[in-house]
C-alpha positions in Angstrom: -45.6 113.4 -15.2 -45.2 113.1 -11.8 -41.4 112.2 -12.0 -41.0 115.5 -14.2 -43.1 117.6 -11.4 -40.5 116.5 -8.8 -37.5 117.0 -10.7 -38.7 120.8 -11.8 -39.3 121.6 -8.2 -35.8 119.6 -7.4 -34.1 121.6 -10.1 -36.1 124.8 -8.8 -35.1 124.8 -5.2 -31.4 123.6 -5.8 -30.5 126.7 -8.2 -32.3 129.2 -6.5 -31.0 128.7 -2.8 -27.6 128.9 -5.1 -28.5 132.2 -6.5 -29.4 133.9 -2.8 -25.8 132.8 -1.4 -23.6 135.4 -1.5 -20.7 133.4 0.6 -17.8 131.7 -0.9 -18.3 128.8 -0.5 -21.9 126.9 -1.4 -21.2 123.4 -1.8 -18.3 120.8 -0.8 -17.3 117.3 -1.9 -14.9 115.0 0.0 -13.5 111.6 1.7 -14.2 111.0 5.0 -11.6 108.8 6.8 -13.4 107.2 9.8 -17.2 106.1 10.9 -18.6 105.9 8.1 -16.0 106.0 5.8 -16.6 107.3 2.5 -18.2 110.1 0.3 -18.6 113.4 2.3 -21.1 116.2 0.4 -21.4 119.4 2.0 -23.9 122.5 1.6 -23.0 125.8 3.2 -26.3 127.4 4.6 -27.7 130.4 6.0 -24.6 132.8 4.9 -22.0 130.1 5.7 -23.1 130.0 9.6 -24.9 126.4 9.2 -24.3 123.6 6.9 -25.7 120.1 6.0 -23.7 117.3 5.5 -24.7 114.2 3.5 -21.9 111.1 4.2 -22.3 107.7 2.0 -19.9 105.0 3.0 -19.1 101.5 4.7 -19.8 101.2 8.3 -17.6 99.2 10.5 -14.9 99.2 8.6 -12.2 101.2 10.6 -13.8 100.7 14.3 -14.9 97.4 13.8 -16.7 94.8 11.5 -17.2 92.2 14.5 -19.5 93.4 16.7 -21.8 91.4 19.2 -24.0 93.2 21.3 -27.3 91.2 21.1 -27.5 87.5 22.9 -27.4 85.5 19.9 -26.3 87.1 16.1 -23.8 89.1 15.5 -21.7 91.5 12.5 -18.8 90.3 11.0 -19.0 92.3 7.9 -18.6 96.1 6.8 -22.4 97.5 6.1 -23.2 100.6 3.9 -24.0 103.8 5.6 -26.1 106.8 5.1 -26.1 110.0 7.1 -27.3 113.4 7.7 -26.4 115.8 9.9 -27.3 119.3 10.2 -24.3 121.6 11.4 -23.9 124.9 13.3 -20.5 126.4 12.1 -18.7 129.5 12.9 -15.3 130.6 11.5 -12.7 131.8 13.8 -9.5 134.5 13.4 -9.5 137.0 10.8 -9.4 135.2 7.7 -11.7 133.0 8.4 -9.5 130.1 7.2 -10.2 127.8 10.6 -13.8 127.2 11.5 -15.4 124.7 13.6 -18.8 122.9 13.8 -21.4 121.3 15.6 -24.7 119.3 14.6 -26.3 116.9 15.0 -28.6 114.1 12.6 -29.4 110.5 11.9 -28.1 107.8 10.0 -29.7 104.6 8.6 -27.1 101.2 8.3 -27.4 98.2 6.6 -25.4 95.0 7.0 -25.3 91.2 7.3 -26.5 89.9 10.6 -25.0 85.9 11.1 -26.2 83.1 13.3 -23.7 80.6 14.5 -24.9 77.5 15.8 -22.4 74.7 16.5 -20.1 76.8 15.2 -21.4 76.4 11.9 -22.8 79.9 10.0 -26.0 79.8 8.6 -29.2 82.3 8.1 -27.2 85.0 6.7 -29.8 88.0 7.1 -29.8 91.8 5.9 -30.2 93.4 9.0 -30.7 97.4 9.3 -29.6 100.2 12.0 -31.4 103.6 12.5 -30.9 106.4 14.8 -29.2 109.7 15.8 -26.0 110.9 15.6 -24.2 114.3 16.9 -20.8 115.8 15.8 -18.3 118.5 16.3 -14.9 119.4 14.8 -12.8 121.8 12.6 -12.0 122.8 9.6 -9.3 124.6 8.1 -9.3 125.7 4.4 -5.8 125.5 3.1 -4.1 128.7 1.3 -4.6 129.2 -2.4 -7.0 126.4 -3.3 -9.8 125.7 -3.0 -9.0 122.1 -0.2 -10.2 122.6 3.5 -8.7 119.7 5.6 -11.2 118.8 8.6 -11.1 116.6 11.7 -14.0 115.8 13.8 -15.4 113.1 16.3 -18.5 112.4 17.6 -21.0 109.2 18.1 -24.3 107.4 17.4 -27.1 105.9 18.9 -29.4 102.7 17.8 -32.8 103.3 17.8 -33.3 100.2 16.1 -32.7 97.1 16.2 -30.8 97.8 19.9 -32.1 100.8 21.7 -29.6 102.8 23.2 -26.6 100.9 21.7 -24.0 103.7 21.9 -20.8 103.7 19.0 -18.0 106.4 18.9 -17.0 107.6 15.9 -13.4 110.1 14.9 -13.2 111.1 11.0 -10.6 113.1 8.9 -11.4 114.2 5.9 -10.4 116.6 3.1 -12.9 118.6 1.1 -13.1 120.0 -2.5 -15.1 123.5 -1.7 -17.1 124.4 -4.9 -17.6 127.7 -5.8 -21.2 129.1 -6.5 
């Protein structure tokens, strides 16, 4: 019961914010070349001036997989990564065919944290990352289709497990833009 109360309001509030846009554009799917790399869904809000992007993907794979910034473990694997990030965008010319964006979010990592003792690896560990991320770049849809090409950069904060551990991150991407 309560599973089929969730999905109703889920369905609910997914086809009505649909049925109040009146912009082109509503919803986007895409691959995100960069930190994280991966799945990239977009939802145009507010009339097309904000948007929210979800991004699924590895972590560490393009920038680095090693990385040692505690005394003792370290990564030497790719993770999986989740983040959000809520986007201020504005379109530019007349056409509106170039925009570019702004936002900010969080994200939430999870990957293999090793222990080398002797120079032997042992205690293998699922280890986690959370904390904030910001963003800004451009888009530009390209003619006749529905493809919008984008390049942005940006960079991430640790909350957790290393406060203030500081990452860049540069993505490309290219986006299928699905119409309402």
């Amino acid at each position: 019961m309560k599973k089929t109360l969730i999905f109703t309001i889920f369905f609910l509030s997914v086809f009505s914010v649909n049925s109040f846009a009146q912009i082109e554009k509503n919803w986007a799917l895409g691959l995100k070349v960069g930190e994280p790399l991966g799945l990239n869904i977009r939802k145009y809000l507010h009339y097309g001036e904000r948007a929210f992007d979800f991004n699924i993907g590895t972590y560490g794979f393009l920038i680095g997989s090693n990385r040692n910034y505690k005394k003792d473990p370290r990564f030497d694997q790719t993770g999986v990564s989740f983040q959000g990030l809520y986007h201020y965008y504005k379109t530019l010319g007349k056409n509106d065919k170039v925009g570019v964006y702004y936002g900010y979010g969080a994200f939430f990592n999870l990957r293999n944290e090793i222990f080398i003792e002797n120079n032997i690896r042992n205690n293998d560990i699922n280890q986690f990352s959370i904390g904030a991320a910001v963003n800004a770049g451009i888009e530009m849809d390209i003619p006749e289709n529905a493809l919008t090409v984008f390049l942005d950069a940006g960079g991430f904060m640790e909350l957790a497990p290393k406060p203030l551990f500081v990452a860049p991150s540069l993505n490309i991407g290219l986006r299928v833009n699905l119409v309402k």
